[in-house]
C-alpha positions as CSV (number, residue, x, y, z in Angstrom):
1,X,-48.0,-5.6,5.4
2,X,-49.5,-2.3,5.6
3,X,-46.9,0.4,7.2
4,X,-48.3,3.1,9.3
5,X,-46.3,5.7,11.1
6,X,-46.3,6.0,14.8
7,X,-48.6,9.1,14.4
8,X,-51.4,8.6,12.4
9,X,-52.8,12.6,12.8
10,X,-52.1,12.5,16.4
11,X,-50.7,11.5,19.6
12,X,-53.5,9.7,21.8
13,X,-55.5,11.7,23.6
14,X,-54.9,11.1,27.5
15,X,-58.1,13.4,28.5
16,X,-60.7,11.0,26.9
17,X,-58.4,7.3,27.3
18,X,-57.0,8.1,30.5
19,X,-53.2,8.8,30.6
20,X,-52.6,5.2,31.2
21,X,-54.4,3.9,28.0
22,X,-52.9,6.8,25.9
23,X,-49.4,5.5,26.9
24,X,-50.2,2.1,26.0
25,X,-52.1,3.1,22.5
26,X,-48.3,5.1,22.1
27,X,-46.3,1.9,22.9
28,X,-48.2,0.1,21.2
29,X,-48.2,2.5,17.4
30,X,-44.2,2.5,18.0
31,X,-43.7,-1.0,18.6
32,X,-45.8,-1.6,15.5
33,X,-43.6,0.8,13.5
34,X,-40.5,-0.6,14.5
35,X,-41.6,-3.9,14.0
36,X,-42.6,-2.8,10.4
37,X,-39.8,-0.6,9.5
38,X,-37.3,-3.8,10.9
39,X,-39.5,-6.3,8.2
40,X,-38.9,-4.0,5.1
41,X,-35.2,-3.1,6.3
42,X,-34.7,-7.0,6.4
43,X,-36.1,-7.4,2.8
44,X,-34.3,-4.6,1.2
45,X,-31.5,-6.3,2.2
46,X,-32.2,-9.6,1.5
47,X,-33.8,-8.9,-2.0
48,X,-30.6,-6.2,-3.1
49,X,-28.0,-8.9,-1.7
50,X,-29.4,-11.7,-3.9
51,X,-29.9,-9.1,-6.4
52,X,-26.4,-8.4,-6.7
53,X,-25.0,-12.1,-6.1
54,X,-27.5,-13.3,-9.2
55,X,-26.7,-10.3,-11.8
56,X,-22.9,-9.7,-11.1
57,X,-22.4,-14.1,-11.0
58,X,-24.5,-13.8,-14.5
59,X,-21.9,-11.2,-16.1
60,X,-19.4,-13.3,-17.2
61,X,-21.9,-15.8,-18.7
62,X,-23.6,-12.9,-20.5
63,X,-19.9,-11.7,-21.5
64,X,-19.1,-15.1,-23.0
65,X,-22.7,-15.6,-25.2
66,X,-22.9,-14.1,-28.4
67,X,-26.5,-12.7,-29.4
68,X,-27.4,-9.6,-30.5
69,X,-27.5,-7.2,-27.7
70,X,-24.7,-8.8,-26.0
71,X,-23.1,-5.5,-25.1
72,X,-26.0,-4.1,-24.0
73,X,-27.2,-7.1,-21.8
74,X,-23.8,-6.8,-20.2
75,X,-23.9,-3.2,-19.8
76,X,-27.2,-3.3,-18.0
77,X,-26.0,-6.0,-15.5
78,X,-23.4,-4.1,-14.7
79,X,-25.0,-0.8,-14.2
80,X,-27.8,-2.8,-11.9
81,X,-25.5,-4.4,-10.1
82,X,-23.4,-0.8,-9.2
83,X,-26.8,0.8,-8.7
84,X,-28.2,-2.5,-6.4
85,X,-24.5,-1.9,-4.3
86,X,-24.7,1.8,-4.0
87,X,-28.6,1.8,-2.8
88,X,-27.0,-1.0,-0.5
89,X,-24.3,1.8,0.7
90,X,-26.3,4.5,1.2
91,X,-29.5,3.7,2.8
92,X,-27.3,0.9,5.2
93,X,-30.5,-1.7,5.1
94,X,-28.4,-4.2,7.1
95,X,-27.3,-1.1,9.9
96,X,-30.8,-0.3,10.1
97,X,-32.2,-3.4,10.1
98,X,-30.5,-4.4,13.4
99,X,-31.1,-0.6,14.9
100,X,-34.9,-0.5,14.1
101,X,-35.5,-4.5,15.6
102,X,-33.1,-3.5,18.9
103,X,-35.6,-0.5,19.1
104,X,-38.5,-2.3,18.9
105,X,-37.0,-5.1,21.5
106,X,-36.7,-2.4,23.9
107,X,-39.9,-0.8,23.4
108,X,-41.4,-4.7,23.8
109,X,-38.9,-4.8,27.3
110,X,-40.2,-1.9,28.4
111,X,-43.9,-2.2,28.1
112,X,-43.2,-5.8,30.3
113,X,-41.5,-4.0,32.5
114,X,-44.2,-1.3,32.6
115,X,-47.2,-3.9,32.8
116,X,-44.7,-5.7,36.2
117,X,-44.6,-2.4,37.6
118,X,-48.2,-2.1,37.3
119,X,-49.1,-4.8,38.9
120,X,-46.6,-4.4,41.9
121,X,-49.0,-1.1,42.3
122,X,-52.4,-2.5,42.1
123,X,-54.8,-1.8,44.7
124,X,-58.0,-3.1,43.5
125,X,-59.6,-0.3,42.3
126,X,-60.9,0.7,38.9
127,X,-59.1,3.9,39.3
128,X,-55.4,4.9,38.7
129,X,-53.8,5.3,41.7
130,X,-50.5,8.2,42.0
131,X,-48.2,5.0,42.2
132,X,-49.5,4.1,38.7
133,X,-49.4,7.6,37.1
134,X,-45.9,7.5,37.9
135,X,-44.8,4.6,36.6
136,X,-47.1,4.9,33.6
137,X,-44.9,8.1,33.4
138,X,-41.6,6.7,33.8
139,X,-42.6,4.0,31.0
140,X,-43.2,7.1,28.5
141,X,-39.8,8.9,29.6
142,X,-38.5,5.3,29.2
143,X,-40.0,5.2,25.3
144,X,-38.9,9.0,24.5
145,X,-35.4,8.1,25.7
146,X,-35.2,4.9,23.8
147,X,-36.2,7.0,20.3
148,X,-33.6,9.3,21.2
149,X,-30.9,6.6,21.6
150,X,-32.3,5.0,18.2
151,X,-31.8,8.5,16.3
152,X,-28.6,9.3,18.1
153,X,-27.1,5.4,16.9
154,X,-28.3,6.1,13.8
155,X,-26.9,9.5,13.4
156,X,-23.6,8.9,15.0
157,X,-22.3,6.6,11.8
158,X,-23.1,9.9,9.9
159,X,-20.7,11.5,8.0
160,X,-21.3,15.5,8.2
161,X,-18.9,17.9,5.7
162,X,-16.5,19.6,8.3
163,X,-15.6,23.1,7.5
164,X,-11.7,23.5,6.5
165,X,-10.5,26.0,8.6
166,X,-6.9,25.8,6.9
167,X,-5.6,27.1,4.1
168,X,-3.5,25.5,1.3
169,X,-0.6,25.3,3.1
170,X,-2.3,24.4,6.3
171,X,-2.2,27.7,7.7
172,X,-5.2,28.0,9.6
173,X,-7.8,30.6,7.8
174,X,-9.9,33.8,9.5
175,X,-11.9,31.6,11.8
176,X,-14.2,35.0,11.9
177,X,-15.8,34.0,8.7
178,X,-15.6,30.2,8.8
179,X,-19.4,29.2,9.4
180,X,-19.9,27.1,12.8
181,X,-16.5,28.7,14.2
182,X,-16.3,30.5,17.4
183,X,-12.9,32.9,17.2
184,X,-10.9,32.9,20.3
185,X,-10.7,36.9,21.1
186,X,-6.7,37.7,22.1
């Protein structure tokens, strides 16, 4: 599976496709991605789940045999299976998983949706009509707003460092010099 991101070198060019096409060739790249993204999301954390169930079951075997390089074989299972669970932690394959395939459904409902509202505007011709530039415009709103809610799920689980604005004690500090403050003036 070969994994290409949604812009290649550049957004499709709406002069020489036609703004219709160009929307579709953009649906289409992002849908792809998604759908990509989703596949390896779902492996990572498949392969690091069975990873740690196989390796951290294994420890107390290993533990119990008596080889040479028992201690070591024990002390590399063990540090595989806390760096398999911390990769697991921080890059939230499961999380992600479900965000980027819920994307790429809604991308998917959206072209339909587009494609319906097409056809409720036909008129025969080979040429757009202004009912069809509009909805082919509301479909790329549609898919700007829907990568904006992806980012903003994603980024809303986030944990950001706050600034302390208290002291020790709790009293609260010179808010003047606290980056990201804005002092009340008195």
């Amino acid at each position: 599976m070969k994994f290409r991101p949604p812009f290649p070198h550049a957004l499709p060019d709406p002069k020489s496709l036609g703004y219709p096409v160009a929307v579709e060739t953009y649906a289409m790249r992002l849908r792809s991605f998604y759908n990509s993204r989703a596949t390896w999301h779902r492996r990572f954390f498949r392969l690091s789940g069975i990873t740690v169930i196989v390796v951290g079951a294994s420890l107390p075997l290993l533990a119990t045999l008596d080889f040479p390089g028992t201690k070591l074989a024990v002390s590399v299972a063990g540090v595989v299976v806390a760096g398999v669970t911390a990769l697991r932690a921080f890059y939230r394959w499961d999380q992600s998983w479900i965000l980027l395939r819920n994307t790429e459904r809604a991308i998917t409902e959206a072209w339909w949706d587009w494609h319906g509202d097409l056809d409720n505007t036909a008129n025969g011709d080979s040429a757009p009509d202004p009912r069809q530039i509009e909805v082919t415009r509301e479909f790329a709103r549609k898919l700007i707003d829907i990568r904006k809610r992806e980012a903003d799920s994603f980024f809303a689980d986030l944990a950001f460092p706050a600034h302390n604005v208290h002291d020790r004690n709790g009293n609260a500090r010179d808010q003047a010099r606290v980056p990201g403050t804005n002092p009340e003036k008195k």
